[in-house]
KOLDO-791869 format. One record per residue (C-alpha): x, y, z; residue in three letters. Coordinates in pm, whole numbers, plus 32768, in hexadecimal, padded with zeros to 4 digits. Example, Ala and Ser with C-alpha at 12.3 -4.5 7.8 and 13.67 -1.06 7.14 Angstrom:
<pts>
84CE7E3E830Cala85577F9682CAser
</pts>
This chain:
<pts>
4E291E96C679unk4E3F201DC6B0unk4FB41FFFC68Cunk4F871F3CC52Dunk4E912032C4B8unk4F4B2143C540unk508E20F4C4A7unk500A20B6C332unk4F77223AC368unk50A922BDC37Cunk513B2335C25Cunk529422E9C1D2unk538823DCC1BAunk54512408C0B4unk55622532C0A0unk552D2633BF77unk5639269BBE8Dunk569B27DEBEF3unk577427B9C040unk5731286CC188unk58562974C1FEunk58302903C365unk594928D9C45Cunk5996278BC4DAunk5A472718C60Aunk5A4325A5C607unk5A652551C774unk5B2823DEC7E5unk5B332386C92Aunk5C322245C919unk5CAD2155CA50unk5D712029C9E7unk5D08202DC895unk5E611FDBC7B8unk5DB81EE7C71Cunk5C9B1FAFC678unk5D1B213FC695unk5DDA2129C55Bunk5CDE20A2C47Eunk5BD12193C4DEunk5CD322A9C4C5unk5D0C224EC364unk5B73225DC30Funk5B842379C3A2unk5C6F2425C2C9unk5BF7239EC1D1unk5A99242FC1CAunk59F424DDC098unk59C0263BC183unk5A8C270FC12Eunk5BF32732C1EAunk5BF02880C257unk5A99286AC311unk5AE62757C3F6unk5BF12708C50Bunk5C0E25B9C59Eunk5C3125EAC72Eunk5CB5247AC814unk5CBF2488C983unk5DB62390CA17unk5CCE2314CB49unk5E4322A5CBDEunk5E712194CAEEunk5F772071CB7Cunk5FA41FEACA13unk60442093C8B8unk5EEC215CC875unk5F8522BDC8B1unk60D5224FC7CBunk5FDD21FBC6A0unk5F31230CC6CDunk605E23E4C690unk60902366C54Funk5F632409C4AEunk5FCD2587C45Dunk5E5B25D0C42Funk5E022566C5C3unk5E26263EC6E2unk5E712550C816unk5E0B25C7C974unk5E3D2551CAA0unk5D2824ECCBBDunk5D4925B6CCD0unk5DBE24E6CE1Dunk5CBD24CCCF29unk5C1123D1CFCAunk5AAA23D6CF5Dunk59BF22D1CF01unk59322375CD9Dunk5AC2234FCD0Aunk59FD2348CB5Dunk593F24AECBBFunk5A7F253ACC5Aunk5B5224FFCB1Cunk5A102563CA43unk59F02684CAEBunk5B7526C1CACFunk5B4326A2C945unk5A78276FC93Dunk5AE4289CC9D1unk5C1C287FC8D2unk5B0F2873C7A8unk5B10298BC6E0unk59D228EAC616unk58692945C60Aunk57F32803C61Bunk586726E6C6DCunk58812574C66Eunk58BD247BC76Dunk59132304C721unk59C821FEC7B6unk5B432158C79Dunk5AE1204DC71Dunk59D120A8C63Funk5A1720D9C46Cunk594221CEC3D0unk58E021DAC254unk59A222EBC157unk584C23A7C168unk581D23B9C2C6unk586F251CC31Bunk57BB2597C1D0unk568224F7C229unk56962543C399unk56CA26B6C35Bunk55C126D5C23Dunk54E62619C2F4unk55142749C41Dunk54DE286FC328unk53BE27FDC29Cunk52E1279CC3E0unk53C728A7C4C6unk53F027C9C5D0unk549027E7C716unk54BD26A6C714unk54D82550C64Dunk54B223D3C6B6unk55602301C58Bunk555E217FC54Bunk56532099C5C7unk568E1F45C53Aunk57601E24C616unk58371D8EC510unk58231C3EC57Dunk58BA1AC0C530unk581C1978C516unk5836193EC69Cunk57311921C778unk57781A29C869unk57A11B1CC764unk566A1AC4C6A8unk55A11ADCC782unk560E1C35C813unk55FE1CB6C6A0unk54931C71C6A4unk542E1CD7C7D8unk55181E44C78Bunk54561E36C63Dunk530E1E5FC6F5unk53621F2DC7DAunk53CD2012C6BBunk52761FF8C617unk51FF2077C756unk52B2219BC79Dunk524821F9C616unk50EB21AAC675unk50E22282C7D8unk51B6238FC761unk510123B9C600unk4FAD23F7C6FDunk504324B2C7D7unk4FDF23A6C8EFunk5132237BC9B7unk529123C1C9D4unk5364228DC923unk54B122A0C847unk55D621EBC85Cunk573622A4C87Aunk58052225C772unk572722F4C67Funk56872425C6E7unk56D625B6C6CDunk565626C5C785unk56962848C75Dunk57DD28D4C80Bunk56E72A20C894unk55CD2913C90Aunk56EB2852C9ABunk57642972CA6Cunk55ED2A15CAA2unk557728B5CB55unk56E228C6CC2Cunk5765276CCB7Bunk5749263FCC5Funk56F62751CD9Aunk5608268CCE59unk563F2521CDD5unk57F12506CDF5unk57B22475CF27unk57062309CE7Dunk58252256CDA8unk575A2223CC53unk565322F6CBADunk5750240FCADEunk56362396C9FCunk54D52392CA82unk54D32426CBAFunk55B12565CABDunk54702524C9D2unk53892581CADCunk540626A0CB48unk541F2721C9F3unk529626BAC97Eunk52442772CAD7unk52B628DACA3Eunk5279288CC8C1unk515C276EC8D0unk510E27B4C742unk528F2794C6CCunk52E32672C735unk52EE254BC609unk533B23F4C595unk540823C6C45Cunk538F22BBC38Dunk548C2283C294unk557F216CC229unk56952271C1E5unk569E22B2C33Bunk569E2149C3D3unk57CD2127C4A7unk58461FD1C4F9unk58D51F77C660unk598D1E5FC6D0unk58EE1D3DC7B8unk592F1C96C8E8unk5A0D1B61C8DCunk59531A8FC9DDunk57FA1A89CAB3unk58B21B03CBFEunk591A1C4ACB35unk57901C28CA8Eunk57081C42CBD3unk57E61D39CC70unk57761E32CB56unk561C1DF7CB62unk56331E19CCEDunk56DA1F64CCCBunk55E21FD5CBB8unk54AC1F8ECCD1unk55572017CDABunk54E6214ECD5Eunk537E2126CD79unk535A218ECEC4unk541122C8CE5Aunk531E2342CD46unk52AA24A3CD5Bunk51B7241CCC2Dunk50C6236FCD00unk4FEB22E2CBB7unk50D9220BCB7Eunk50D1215DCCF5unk4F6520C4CCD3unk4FBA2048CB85unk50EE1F7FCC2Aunk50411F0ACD51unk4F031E69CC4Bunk501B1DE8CB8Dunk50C91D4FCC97unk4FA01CA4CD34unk4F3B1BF4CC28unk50B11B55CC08unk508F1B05CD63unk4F561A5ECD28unk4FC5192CCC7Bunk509B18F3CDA6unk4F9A18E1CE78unk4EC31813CD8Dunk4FF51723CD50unk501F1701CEF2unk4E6B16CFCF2Eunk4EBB15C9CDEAunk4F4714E0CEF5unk4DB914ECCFA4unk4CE91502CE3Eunk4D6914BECCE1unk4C95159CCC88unk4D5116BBCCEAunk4E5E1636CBE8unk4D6E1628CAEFunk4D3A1792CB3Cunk4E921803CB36unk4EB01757C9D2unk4D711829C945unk4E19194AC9DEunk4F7818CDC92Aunk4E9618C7C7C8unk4DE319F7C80Cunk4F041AE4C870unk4FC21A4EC754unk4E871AA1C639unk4E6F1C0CC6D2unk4FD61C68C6B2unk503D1B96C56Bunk4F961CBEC475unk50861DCEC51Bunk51A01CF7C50Aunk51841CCBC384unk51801E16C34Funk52BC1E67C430unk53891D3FC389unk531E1DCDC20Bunk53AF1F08C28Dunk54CF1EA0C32Eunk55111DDAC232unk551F1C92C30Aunk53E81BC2C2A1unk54A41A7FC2D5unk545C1AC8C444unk52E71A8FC447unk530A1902C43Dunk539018FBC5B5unk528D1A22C60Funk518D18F7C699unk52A71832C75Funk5347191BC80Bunk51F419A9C88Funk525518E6C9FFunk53C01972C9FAunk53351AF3C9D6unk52321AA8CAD3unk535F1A19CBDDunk54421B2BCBB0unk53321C3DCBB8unk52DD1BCFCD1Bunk545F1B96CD7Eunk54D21CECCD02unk537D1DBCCD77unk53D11CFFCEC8unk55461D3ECEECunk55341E8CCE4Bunk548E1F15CF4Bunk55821EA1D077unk56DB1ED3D0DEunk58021EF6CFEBunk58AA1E8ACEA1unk59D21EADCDBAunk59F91F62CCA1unk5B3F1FB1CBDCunk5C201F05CCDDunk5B731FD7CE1Bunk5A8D1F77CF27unk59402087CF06unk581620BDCFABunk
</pts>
């Protein structure tokens, strides 16, 4: 219910007329992405910013398909390469990479496979000169089909998105997602970049956040505006579902933001609850009849946010499966919060810790 309220507070943005002179470096860190680098290359270019104030920066993370050929096609991109070393954080390394090359002010970080709107950069950068921030959380939609899998991971990403707007809006926690966020190039370099966190193979987002609300705790904002939705690409199946969501909890353990860690452990609890009221079941029906109250109840207190996420995302046909897929969400919260916390997993092709 604070995440509803909290989210309907927050005002939309919309970009004035008159256009920022800001310098952009639009930062692309790409690995086996030839099916999705040419499309976002081509938003990209065409964007409503003006030319001259923003470069378009990809880091090959040693591709093994076409990515780096398609990339060369595009006059407009620079095309870098990931330096070779054997690390586990291979995304910071080639962010990193990018930007040292950037010649921008302010850098915009998405992902391969992600399509931004014409306005994107205009909003963004307006959005920056008018609240000075050092740094910006933006929302991120999960363009999704009519298959299970992928609905239901566009609804749970929706949330999670009303979340971050919520928490970051109130200055409560450190949450953004990194295929739409920009930070300053001088706050960047004054926090030392991923100094401190390369070691852990996610977080260029969060854990980056941190570090950044640590020095500049009043400049760091969420941009609510549907010019600046960018779209990403799901995951084809539940194996590479779960994977993600392991690797996102993963780094839990690894938060410098510690008011975010009792807020995970309540949270994962009470999923873990109807387990154990579905396993005591077997001694008292009564503890089924609990877990179904609990089903209705958790449903009734979330619904309200919901509707107001899927009017802004634009994706209110969703709310009809919101009730049934209540057991799903509380399965894979407990699998991923379990998993994410042990051994290894792959991402991109690579086996990380």
């Amino acid at each position: 219910m604070y995440y509803w309220l909290t989210w309907r507070s927050i005002s939309v943005f919309t970009p004035p007329g008159d256009l920022p002179t800001l310098k952009i470096s639009v930062i692309i860190p790409a690995r086996n992405e030839e099916k999705n680098i040419g499309a976002l290359l081509e938003a990209l270019q065409g964007q409503t910013y003006p030319k001259n104030l923003y470069e378009i920066i990809v880091i090959d993370d040693h591709s093994e398909d076409r990515t780096a050929e398609i990339v060369k096609k595009f006059t407009m991109v620079k095309l870098l390469s990931s330096p070779h070393k054997v690390l586990n954080s291979h995304k910071k390394k080639a962010i990193e990479t990018g930007i040292n090359y950037a010649d921008g002010q302010l850098i915009v970080a998405t992902d391969a496979d992600c399509l931004p709107p014409a306005s994107w950069l205009e909003t963004i950068a307006a959005f920056k000169v008018k609240k000075q921030s050092a740094f910006v959380a933006a929302p991120v939609y999960i363009n999704c089909s009519s298959s299970l899998v992928q609905i239901f991971q566009g609804m749970d990403f929706m949330v999670l998105q009303g979340i971050t707007g919520a928490v970051v809006s109130r200055n409560n926690m450190s949450m953004c997602n990194g295929a739409n966020l920009a930070y300053e190039k001088k706050v960047f370099d004054e926090v030392d970049g991923f100094t401190g966190v390369d070691h852990i193979a996610s977080g260029d987002d969060m854990l980056l956040m941190h570090k950044i609300w640590k020095k500049y705790p009043g400049r760091v904002h969420y941009l609510k505006s549907e010019q600046a939705i960018v779209s990403t690409q799901p995951v084809k199946s539940w194996k590479e579902f779960f994977s993600q969501r392991i690797r996102w909890a993963s780094k839990a353990r690894k938060y410098d933001d510690k008011r975010i860690l009792p807020v995970l452990f309540i949270v994962y609890l009470f999923n873990l609850s109807f387990f154990v009221l579905a396993i005591a079941g077997f001694w008292n029906y009564r503890y089924w009849l609990a877990a179904l109250v609990l089903w209705i109840l958790k449903t009734l207190v979330e619904l309200p946010f919901f509707i107001s996420l899927a009017a802004f995302f634009n994706n209110r046909w969703s709310i009809k499966w919101f009730f049934f897929f209540q057991p799903l969400h509380v399965v894979y919260t407990v699998i991923s919060g379990l998993f994410g916390q042990f051994g290894s997993y792959e991402w991109k092709g690579r086996k990380v810790k």
